[in-house]
N, C-alpha and C positions, 0 to 999 in steps of 0.2 A: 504493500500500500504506500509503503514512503515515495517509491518511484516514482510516483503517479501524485504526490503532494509535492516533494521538492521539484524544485526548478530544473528546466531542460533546456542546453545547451543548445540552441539551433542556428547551427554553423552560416545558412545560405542569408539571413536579416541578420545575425548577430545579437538576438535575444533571446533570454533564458525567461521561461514561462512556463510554471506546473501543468504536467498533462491533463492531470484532471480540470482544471479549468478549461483547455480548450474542448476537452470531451462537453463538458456542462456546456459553454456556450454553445456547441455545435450540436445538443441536443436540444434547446432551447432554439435555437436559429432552425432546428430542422421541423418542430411543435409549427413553429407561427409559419414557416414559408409554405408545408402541407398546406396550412388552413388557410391563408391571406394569398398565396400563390406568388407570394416575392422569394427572392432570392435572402433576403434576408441580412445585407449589407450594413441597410443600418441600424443592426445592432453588431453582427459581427465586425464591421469595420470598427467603428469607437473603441471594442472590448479589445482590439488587438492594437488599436494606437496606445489604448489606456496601462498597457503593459510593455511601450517604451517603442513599439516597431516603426520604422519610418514608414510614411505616407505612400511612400511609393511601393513597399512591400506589402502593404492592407491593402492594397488595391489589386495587385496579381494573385497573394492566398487565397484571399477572400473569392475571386474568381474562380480557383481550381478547387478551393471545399466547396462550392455550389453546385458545380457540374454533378459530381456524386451525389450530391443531396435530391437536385432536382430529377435527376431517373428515378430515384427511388419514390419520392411524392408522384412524380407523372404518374411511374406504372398503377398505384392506388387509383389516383383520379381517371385512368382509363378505364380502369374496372368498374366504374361508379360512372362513364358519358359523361364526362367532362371535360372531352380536347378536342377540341376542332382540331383536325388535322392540319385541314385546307389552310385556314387562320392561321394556324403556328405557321406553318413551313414561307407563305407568305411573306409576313412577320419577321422571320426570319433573314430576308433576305434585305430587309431596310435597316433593321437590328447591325449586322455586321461590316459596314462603312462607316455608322456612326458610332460602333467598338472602338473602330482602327482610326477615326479622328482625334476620341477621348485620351487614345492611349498616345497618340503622337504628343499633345497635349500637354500628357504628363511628361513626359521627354523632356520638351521645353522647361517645363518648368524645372525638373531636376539640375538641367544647365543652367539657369537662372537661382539656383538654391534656395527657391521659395517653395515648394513640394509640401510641406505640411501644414503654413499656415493659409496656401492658398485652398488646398482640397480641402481645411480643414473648416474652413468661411464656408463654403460651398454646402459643405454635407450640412450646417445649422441653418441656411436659406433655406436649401431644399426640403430638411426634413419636417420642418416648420411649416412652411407653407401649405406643405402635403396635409398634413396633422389639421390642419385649420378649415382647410376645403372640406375634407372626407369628412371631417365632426361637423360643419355644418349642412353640405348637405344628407347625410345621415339620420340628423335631427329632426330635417325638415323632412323629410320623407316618411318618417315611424309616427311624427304630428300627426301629417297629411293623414296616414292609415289608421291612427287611431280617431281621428274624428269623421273619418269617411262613415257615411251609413252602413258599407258592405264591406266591412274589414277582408281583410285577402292576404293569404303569405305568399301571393306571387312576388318575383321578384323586381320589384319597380322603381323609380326613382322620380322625385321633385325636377330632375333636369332632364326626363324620358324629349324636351322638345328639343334638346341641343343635339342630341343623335338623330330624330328624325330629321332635324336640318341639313345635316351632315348626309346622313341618305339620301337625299330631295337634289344632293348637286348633282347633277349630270360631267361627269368628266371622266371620260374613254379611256380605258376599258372602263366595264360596271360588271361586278360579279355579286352570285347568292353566297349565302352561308348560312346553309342549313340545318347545322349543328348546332348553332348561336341564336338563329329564329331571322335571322336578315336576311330581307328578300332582297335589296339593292344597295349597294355600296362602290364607291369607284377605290378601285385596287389604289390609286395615289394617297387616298385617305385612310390608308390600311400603313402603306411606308412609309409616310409622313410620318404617326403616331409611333414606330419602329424606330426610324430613323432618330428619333428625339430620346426614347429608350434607350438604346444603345449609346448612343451620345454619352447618356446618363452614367452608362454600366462603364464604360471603357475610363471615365474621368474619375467617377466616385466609389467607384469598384461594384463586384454587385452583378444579379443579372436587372437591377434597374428594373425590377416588379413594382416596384414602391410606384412607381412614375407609370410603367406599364398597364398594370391592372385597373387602376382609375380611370385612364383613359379609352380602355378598351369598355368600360363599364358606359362611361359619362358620354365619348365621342361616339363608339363604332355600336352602342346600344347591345355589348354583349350579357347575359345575364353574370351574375357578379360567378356563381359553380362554374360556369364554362371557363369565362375569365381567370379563374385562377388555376384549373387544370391548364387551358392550353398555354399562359403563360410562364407554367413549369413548365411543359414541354417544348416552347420556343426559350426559356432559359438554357435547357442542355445544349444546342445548338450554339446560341449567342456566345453564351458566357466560354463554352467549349473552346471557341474562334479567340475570345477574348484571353481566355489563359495560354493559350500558344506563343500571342503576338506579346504577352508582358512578359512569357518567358524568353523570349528571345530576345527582350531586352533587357532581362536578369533581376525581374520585377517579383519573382515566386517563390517560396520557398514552400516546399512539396510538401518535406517533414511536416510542417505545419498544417497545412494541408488533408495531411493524412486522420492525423491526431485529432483535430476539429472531425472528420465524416467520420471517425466511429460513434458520434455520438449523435451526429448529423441525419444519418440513416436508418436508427430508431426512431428518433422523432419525425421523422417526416411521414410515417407509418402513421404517426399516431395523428399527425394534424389534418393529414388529409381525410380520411376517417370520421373525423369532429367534424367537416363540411357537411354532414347529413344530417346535421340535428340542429343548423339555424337558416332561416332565409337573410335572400341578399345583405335588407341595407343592415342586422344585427351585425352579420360578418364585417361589414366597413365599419360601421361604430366601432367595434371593439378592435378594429385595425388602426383607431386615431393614438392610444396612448404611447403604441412603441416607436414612430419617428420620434417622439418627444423624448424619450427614455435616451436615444440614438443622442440625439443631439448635445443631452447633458453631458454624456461622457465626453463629447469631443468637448463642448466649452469649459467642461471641469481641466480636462488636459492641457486644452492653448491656454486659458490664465493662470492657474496655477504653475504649469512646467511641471507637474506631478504625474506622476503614473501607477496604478495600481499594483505595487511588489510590494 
């Protein structure tokens, strides 16, 4: 048991971190990404800043412990009709440009030697913002249904007009997604929403579910169960692409990696599994408190200069 309480030497970041901690976080990070269908960044990124690793190595582990994680949630959520195929693979292909820009990104900024206070500004904008959208429209939508005459646990949303608008554009190709219940959608508004994901994942590490799944909820009108299976199964893909291109800029360290999916790979069992016992907007509410959680860690790290040993 000591081994797994004292600290581990991990040669490729140059910090030393108890295994059991990465196991716990990566059990925890595997609970919420099943169930909220994110990759689960930000919490595993802060918890690995918060134990001393530079910016730019939370960015490439944190990408190769997701790959693992999210096969193992998808294959649950396949078993349960919850992946558009069509959607992910899609997805997928807007996803992996805006990987390889985020990452070039971080490049620069390493030659620049601003690497963790600029990702580190970045991951409290965004996870902020996010946190404050999903809680309110979340609210407004369980309002809406508890005062409706004909309560319904379908899964709906306060902003159900901004996806039909989004439907209603005409711009060539227009494909169905039958899976998702969308009869019309133009493929550019499918990579636009990817493209902005990935973006996300390649800069802030991550498969960028956090940014992903809202928008495929809010913009493309997917029900929030689909949206988070196929969004794990367009993370294996993305994030996949995404840990190649930081490894080959010396951005991963595996070990670590590894350490984090044993514990990553049970939980993701179990979260996706919990997707059968709430509708949509419960799942987003209760998806508002951990950007916030996210973000403490990183502001408690950049003022203090403190790290969790």
């Amino acid at each position: 048991m000591d081994i797994l309480i004292e600290p581990m030497n991990f040669l490729i970041s140059g910090t030393q971190i108890p295994p059991l901690y990465l196991m716990g976080v990566g059990f925890i990070v595997g609970i919420l990404g099943g169930f909220f269908g994110v990759g689960g960044s930000f919490l595993a990124g802060p918890a690995l800043f918060a134990m001393g690793m530079q910016m730019n190595f939370v960015v490439g582990t944190d990408l190769a412990h997701i790959v693992g994680k999210s096969i193992v949630a998808a294959g649950r959520h396949r078993t349960l009709g919850n992946v558009d195929y069509k959607l992910g693979l899609l997805m997928a292909i807007g996803t992996i440009p805006g990987a390889e820009i985020g990452a070039q990104l971080i490049q620069l900024l390493k030659r620049l030697n601003n690497v963790d206070i600029v990702i580190g500004i970045g991951f409290i904008l965004v996870l902020l913002s996010i946190s404050a959208f999903v809680g309110w429209e979340s609210r407004q939508t369980l309002k809406k249904l508890k005062q409706s005459a004909r309560p319904t646990k379908k899964d709906v949303s306060v902003l159900k007009h901004v996806s039909k608008r989004v439907h209603g554009y005409y711009l060539p190709p227009m494909i169905s997604l039958p899976v998702s219940g969308v009869e019309q959608v133009s493929i550019w508004a499918i990579l636009a929403v990817a493209f902005v994901g990935g973006l996300f994942s390649g800069f802030l590490g991550g498969g960028a579910g956090y940014i992903r799944m809202p928008t495929m909820v809010f913009l493309l009108g997917v029900p929030t169960h689909v949206a988070v299976g196929t969004d794990l199964f367009e993370i294996i893909i993305s994030a996949g692409y995404g840990t190649l291109s930081h490894a080959f800029k010396g951005n991963v360290d595996i070990m670590v990696a590894l350490v984090m999916h044993t514990g990553a790979a049970v939980g993701a069992q179990i979260g996706a599994s919990l997707t059968e016992f709430f509708h949509g907007p419960r799942i987003r509410l209760a998806f508002v408190p951990l950007p916030l959680l996210g973000a403490a860690l990183v502001v408690y790290s950049l003022l203090t200069g403190h790290h969790l040993k």
